[in-house]
mmCIF file as gemmi writes it, N, C-alpha and C atoms, coordinates in Angstrom:
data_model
loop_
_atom_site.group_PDB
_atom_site.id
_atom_site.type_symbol
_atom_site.label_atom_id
_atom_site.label_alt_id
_atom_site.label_comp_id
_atom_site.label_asym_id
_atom_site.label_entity_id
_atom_site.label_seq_id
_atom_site.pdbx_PDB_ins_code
_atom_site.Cartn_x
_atom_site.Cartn_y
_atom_site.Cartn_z
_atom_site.occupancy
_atom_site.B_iso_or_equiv
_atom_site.pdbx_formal_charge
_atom_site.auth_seq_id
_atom_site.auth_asym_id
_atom_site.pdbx_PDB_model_num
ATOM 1 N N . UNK Axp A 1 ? -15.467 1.979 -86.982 1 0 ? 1 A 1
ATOM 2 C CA . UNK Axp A 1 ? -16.399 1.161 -86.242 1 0 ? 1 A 1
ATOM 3 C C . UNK Axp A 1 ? -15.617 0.116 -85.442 1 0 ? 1 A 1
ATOM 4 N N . UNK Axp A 2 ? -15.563 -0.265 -84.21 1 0 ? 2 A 1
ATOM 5 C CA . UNK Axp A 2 ? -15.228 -1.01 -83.331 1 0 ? 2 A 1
ATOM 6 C C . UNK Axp A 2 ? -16.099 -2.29 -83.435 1 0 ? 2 A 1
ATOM 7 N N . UNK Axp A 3 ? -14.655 -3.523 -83.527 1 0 ? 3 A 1
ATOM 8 C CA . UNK Axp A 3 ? -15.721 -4.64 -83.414 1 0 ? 3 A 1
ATOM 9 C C . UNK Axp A 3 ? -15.515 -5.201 -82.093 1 0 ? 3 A 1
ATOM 10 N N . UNK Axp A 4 ? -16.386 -5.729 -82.06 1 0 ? 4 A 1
ATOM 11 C CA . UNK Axp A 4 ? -16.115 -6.602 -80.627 1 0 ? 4 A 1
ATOM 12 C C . UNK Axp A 4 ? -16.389 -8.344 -81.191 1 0 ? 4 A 1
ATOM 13 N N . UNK Axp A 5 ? -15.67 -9.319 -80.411 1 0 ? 5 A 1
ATOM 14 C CA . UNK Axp A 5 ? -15.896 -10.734 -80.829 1 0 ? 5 A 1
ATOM 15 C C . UNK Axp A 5 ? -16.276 -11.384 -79.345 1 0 ? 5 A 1
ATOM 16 N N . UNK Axp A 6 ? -17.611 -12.603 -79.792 1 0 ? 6 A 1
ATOM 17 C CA . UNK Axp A 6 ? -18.498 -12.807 -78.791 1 0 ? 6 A 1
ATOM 18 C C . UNK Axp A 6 ? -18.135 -14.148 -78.787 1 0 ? 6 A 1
ATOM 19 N N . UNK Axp A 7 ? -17.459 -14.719 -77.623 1 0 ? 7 A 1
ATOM 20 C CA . UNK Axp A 7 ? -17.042 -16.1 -77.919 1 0 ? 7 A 1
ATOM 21 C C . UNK Axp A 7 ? -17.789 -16.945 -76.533 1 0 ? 7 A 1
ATOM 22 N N . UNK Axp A 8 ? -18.21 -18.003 -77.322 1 0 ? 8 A 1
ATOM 23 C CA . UNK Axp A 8 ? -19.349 -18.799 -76.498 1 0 ? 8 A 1
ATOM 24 C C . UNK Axp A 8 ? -19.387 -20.482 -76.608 1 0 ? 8 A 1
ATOM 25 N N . UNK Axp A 9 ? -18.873 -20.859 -75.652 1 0 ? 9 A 1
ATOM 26 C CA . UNK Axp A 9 ? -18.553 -22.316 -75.6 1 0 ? 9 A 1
ATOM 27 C C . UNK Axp A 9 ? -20.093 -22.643 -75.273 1 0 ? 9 A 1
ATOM 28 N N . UNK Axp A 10 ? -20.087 -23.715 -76.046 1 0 ? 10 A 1
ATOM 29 C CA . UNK Axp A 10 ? -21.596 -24.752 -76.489 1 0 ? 10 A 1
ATOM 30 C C . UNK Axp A 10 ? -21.289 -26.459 -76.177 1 0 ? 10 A 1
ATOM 31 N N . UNK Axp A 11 ? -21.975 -26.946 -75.548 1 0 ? 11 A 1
ATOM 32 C CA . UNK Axp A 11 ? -21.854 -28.238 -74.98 1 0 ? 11 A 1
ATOM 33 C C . UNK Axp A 11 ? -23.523 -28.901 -75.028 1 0 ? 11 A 1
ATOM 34 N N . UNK Axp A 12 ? -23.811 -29.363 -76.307 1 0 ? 12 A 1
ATOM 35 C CA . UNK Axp A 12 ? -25.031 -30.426 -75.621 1 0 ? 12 A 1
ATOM 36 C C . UNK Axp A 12 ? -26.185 -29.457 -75.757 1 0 ? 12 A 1
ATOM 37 N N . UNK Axp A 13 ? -26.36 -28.209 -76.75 1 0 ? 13 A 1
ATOM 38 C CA . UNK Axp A 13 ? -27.476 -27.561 -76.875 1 0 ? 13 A 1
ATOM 39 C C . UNK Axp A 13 ? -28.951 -26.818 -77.847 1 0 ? 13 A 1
ATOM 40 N N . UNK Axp A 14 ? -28.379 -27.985 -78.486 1 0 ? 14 A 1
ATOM 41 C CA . UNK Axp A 14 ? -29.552 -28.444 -79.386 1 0 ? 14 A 1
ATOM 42 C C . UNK Axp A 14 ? -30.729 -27.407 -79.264 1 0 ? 14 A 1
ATOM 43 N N . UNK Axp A 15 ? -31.383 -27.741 -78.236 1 0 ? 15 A 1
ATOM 44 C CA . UNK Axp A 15 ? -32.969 -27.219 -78.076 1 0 ? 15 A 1
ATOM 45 C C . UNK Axp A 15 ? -32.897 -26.045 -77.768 1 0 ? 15 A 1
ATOM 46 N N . UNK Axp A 16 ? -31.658 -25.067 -77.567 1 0 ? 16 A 1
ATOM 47 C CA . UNK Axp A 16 ? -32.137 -23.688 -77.178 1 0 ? 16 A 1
ATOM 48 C C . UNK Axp A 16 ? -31.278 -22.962 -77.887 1 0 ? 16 A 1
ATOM 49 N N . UNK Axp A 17 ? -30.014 -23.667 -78.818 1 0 ? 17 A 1
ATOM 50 C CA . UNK Axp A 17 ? -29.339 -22.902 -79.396 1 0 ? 17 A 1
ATOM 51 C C . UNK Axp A 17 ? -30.098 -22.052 -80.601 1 0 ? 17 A 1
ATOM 52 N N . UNK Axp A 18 ? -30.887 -21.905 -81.243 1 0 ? 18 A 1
ATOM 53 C CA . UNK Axp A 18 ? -31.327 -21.595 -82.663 1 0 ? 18 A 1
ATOM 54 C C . UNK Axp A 18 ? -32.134 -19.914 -81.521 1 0 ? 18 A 1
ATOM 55 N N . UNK Axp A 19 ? -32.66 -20.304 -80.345 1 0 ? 19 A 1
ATOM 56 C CA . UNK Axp A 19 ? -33.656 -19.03 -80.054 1 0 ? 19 A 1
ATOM 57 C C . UNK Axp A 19 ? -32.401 -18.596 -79.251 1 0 ? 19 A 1
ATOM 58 N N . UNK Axp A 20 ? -31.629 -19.074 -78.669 1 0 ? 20 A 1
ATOM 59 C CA . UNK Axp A 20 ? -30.525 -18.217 -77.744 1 0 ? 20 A 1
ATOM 60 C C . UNK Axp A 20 ? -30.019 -17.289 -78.872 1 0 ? 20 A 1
ATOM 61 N N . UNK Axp A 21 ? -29.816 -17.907 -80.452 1 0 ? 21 A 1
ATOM 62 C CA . UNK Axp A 21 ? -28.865 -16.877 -81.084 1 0 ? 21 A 1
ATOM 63 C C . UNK Axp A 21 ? -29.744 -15.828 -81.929 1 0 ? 21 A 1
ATOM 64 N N . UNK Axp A 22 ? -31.171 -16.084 -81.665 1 0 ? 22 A 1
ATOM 65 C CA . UNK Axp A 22 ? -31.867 -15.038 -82.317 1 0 ? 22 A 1
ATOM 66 C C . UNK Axp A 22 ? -32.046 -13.865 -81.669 1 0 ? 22 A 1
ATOM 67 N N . UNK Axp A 23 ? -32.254 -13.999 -80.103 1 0 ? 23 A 1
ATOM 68 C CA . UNK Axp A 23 ? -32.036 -13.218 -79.151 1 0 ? 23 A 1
ATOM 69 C C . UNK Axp A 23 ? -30.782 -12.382 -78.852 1 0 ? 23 A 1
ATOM 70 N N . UNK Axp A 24 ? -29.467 -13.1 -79.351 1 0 ? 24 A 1
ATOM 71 C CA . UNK Axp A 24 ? -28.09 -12.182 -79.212 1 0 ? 24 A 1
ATOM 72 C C . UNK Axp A 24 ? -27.925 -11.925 -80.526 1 0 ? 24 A 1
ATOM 73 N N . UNK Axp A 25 ? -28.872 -12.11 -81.872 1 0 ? 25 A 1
ATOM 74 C CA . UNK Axp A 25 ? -28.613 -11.275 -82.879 1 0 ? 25 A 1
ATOM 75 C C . UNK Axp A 25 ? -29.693 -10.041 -82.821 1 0 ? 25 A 1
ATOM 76 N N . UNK Axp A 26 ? -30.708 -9.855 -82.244 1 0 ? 26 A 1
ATOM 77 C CA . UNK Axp A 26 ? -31.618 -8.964 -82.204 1 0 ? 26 A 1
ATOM 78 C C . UNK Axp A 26 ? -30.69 -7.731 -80.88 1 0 ? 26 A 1
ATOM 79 N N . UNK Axp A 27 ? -30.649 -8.525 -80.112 1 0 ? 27 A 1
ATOM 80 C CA . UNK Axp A 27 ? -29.857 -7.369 -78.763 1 0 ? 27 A 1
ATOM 81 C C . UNK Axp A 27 ? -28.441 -7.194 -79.718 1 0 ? 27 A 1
ATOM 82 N N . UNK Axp A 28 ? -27.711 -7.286 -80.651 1 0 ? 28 A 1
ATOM 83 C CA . UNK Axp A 28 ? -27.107 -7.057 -81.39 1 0 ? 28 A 1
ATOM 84 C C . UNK Axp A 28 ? -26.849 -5.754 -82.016 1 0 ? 28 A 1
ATOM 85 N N . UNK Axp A 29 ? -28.021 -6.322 -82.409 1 0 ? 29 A 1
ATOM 86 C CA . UNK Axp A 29 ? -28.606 -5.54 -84.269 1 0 ? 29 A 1
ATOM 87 C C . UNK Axp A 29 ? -29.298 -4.082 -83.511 1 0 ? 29 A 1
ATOM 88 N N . UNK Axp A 30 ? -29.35 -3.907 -81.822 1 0 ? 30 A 1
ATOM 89 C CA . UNK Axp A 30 ? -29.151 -2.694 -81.653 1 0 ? 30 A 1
ATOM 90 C C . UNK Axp A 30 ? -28.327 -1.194 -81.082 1 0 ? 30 A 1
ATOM 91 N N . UNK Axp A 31 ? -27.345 -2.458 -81.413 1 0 ? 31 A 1
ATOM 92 C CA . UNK Axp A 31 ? -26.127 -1.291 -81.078 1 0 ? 31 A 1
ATOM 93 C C . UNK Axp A 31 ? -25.381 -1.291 -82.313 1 0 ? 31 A 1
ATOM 94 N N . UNK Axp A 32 ? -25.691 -0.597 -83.508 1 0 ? 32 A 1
ATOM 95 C CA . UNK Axp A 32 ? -25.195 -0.454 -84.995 1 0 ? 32 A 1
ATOM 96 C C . UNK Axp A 32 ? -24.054 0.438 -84.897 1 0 ? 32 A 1
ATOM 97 N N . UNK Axp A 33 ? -23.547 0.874 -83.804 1 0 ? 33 A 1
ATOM 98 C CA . UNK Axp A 33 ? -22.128 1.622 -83.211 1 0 ? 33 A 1
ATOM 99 C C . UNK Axp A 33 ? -20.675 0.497 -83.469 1 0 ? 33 A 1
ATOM 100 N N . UNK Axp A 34 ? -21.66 -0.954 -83.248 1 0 ? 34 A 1
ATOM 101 C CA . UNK Axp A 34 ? -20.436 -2.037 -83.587 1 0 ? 34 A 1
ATOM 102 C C . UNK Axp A 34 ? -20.356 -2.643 -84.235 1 0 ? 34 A 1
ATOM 103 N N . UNK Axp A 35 ? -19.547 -3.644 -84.628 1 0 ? 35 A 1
ATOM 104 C CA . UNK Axp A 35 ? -19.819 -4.788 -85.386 1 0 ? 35 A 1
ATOM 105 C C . UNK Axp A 35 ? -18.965 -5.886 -84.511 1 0 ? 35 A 1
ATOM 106 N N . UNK Axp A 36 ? -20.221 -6.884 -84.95 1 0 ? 36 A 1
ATOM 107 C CA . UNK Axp A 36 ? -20.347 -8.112 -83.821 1 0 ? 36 A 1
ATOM 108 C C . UNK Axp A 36 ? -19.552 -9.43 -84.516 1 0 ? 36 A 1
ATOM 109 N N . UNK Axp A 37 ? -19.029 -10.06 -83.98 1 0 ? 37 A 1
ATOM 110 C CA . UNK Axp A 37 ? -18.411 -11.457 -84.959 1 0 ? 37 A 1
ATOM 111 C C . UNK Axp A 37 ? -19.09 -12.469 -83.623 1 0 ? 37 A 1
ATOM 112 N N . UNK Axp A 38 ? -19.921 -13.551 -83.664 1 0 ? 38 A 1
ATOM 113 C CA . UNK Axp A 38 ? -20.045 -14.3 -82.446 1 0 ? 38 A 1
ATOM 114 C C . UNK Axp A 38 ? -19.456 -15.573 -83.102 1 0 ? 38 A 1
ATOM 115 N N . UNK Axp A 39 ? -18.491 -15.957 -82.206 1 0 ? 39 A 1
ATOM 116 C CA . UNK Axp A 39 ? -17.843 -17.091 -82.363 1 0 ? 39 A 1
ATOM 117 C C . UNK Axp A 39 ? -18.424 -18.075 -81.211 1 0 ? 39 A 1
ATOM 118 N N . UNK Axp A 40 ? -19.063 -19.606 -81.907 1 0 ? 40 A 1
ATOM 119 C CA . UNK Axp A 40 ? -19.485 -20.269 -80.811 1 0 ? 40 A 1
ATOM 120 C C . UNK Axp A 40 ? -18.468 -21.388 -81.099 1 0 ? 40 A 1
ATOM 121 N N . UNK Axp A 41 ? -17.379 -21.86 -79.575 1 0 ? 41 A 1
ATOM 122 C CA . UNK Axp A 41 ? -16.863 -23.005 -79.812 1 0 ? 41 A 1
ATOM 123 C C . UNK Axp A 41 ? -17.356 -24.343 -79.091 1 0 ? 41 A 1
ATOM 124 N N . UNK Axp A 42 ? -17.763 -25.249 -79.89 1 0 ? 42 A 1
ATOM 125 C CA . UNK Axp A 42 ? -18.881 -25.714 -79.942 1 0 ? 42 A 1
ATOM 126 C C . UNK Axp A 42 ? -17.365 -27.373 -79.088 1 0 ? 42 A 1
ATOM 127 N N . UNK Axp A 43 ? -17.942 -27.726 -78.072 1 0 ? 43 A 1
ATOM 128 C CA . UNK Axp A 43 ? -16.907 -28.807 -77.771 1 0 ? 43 A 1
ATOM 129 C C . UNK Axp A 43 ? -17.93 -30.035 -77.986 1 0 ? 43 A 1
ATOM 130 N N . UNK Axp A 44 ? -17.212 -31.201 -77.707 1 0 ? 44 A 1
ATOM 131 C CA . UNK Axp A 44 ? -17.867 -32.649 -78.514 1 0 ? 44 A 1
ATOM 132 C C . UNK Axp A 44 ? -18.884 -32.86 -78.18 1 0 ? 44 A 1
ATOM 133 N N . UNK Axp A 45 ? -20.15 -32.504 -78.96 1 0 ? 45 A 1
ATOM 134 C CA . UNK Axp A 45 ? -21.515 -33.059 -78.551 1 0 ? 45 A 1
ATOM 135 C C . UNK Axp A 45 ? -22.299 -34.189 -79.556 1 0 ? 45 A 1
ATOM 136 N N . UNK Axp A 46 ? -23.203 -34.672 -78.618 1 0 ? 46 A 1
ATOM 137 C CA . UNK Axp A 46 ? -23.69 -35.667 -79.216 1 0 ? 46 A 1
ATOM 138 C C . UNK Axp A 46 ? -25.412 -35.456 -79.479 1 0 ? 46 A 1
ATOM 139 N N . UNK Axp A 47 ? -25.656 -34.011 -79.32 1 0 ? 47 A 1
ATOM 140 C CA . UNK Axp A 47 ? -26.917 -34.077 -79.672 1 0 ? 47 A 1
ATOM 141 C C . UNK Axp A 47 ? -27.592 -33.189 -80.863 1 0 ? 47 A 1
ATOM 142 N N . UNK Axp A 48 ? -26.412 -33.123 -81.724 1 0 ? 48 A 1
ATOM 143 C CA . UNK Axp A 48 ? -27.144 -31.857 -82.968 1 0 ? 48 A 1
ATOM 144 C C . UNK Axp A 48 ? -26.788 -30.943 -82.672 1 0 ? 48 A 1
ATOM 145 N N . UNK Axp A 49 ? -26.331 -30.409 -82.097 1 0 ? 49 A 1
ATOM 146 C CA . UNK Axp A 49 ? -25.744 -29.245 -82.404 1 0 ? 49 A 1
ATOM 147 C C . UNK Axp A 49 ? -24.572 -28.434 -83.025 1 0 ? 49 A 1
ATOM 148 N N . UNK Axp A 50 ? -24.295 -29.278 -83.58 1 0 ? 50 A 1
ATOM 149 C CA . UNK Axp A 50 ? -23.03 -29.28 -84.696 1 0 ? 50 A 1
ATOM 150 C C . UNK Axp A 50 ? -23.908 -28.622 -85.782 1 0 ? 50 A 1
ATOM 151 N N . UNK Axp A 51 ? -24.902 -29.298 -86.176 1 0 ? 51 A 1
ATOM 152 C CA . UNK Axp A 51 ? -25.531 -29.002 -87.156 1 0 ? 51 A 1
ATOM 153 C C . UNK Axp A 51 ? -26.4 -28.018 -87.344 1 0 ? 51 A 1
ATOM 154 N N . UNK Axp A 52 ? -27.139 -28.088 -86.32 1 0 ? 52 A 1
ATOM 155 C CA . UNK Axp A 52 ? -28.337 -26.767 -85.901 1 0 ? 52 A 1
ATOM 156 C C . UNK Axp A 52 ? -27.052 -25.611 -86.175 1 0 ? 52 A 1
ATOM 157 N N . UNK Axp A 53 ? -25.707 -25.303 -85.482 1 0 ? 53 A 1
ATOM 158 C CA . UNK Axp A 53 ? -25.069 -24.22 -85.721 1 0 ? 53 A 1
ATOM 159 C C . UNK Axp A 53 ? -24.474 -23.603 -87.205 1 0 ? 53 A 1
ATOM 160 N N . UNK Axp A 54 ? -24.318 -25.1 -87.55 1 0 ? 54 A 1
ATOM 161 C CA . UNK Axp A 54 ? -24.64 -25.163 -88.973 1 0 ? 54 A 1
ATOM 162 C C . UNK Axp A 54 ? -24.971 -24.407 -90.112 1 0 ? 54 A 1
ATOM 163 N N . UNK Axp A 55 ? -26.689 -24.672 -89.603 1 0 ? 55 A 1
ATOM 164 C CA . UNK Axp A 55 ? -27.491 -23.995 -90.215 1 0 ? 55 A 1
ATOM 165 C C . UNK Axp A 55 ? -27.468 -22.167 -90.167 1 0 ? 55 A 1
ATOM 166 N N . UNK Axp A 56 ? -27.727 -21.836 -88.536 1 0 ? 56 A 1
ATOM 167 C CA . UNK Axp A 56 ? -26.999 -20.735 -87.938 1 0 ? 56 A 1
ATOM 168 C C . UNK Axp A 56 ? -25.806 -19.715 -89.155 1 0 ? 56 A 1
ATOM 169 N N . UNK Axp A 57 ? -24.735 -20.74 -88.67 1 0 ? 57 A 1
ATOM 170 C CA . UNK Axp A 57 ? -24.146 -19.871 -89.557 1 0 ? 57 A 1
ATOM 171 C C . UNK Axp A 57 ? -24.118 -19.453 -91.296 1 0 ? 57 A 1
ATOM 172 N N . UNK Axp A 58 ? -24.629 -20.234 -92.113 1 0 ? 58 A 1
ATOM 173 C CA . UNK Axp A 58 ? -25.119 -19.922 -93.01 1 0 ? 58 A 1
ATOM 174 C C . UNK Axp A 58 ? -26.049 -18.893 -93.156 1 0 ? 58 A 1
ATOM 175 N N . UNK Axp A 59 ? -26.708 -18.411 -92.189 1 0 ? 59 A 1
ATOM 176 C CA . UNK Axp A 59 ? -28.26 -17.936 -91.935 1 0 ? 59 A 1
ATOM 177 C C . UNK Axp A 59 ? -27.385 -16.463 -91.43 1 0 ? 59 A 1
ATOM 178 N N . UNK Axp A 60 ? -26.658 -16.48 -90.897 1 0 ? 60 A 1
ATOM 179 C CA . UNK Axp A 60 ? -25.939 -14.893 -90.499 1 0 ? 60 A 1
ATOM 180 C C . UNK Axp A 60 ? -24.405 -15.108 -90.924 1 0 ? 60 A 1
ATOM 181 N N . UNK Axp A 61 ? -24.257 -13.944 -91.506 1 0 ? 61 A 1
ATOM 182 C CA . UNK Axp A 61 ? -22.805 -13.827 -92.004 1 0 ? 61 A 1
ATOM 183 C C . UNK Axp A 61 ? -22.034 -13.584 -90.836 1 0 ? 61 A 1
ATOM 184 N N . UNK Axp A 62 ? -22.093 -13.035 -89.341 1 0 ? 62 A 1
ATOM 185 C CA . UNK Axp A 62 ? -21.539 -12.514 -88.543 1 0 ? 62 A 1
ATOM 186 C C . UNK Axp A 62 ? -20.975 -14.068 -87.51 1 0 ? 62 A 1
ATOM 187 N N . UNK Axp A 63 ? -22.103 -14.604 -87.663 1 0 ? 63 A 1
ATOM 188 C CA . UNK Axp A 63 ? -21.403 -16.343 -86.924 1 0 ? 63 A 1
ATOM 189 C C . UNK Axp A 63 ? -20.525 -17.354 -88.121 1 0 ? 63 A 1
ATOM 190 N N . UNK Axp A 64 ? -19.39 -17.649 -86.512 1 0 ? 64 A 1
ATOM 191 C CA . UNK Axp A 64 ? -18.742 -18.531 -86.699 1 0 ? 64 A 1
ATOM 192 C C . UNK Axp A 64 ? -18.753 -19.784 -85.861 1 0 ? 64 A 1
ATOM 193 N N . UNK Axp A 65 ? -18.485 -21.001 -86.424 1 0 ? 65 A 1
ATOM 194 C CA . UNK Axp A 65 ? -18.516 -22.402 -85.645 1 0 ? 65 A 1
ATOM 195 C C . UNK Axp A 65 ? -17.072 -22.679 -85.61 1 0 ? 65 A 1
ATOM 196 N N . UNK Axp A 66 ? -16.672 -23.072 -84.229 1 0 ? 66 A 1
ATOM 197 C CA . UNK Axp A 66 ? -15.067 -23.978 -83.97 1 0 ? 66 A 1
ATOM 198 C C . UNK Axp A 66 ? -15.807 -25.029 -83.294 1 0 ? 66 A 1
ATOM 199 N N . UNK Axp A 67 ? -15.359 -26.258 -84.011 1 0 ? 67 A 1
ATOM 200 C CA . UNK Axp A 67 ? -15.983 -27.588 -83.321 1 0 ? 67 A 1
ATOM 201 C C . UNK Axp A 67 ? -14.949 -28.131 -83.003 1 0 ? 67 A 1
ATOM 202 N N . UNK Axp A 68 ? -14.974 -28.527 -81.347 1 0 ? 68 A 1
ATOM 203 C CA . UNK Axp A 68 ? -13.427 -29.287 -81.105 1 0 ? 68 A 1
ATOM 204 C C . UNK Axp A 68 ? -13.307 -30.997 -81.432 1 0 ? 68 A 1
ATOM 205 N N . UNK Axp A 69 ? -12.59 -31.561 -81.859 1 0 ? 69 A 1
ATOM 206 C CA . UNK Axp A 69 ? -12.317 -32.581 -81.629 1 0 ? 69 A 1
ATOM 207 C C . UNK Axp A 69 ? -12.534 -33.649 -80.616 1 0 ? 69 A 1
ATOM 208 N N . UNK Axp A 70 ? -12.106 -33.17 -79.872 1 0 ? 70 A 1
ATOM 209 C CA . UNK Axp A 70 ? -12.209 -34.087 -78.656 1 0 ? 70 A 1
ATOM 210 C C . UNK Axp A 70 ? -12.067 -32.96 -77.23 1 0 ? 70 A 1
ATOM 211 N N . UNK Axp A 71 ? -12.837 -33.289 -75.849 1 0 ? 71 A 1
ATOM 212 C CA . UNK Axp A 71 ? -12.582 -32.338 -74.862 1 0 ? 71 A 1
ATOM 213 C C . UNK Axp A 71 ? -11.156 -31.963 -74.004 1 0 ? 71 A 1
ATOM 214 N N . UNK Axp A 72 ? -10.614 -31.616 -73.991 1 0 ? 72 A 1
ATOM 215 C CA . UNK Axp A 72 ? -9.331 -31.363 -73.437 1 0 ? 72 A 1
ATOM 216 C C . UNK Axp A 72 ? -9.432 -30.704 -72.284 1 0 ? 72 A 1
ATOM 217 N N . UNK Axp A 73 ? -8.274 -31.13 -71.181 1 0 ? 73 A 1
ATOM 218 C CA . UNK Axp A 73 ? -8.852 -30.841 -69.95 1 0 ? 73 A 1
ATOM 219 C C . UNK Axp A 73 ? -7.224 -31.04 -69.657 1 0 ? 73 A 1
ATOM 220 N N . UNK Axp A 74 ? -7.204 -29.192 -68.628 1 0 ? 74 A 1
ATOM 221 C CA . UNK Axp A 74 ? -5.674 -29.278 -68.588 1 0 ? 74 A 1
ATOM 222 C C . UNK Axp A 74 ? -5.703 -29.065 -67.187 1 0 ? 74 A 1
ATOM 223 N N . UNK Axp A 75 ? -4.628 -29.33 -66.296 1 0 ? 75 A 1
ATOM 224 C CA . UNK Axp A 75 ? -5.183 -28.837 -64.565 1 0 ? 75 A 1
ATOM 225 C C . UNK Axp A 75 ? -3.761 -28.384 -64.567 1 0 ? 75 A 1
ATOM 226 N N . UNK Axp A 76 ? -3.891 -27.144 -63.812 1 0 ? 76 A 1
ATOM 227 C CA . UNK Axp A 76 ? -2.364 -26.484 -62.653 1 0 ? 76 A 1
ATOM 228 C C . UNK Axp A 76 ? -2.137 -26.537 -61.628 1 0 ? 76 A 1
């Protein structure tokens, strides 16, 4: 089985994160050909959503949370 990893930077999204990830676990859960790991890296927010993902990941074994520290910002 082929996995694929779903990585998704989160900034400030409280109010839509909990139905955004029910929606990419259902469009998921129908391709049983893979297995899914969604990694959300979650950069410094100030409105709950640290926690709401939280919850999230407890709630599905397949999510993971990276919460950054602080925003980092590199230019070339």
């Amino acid at each position: 089985m082929k996995k694929i990893n779903v990585v998704l930077p989160v900034y400030n999204e409280v109010e839509v994160i909990g139905k955004f990830n029910a929606e990419l676990q259902r469009v998921i859960g129908t391709l049983p050909q893979y297995r899914f790991e969604v990694i959300y890296v979650l950069d410094k927010c100030y409105d709950g959503t640290l926690d709401e993902l939280r919850k999230i990941a407890r709630e599905y074994d397949n999510v993971k949370v990276i919460a950054l520290s602080r925003r980092l910002i590199h230019t070339c």
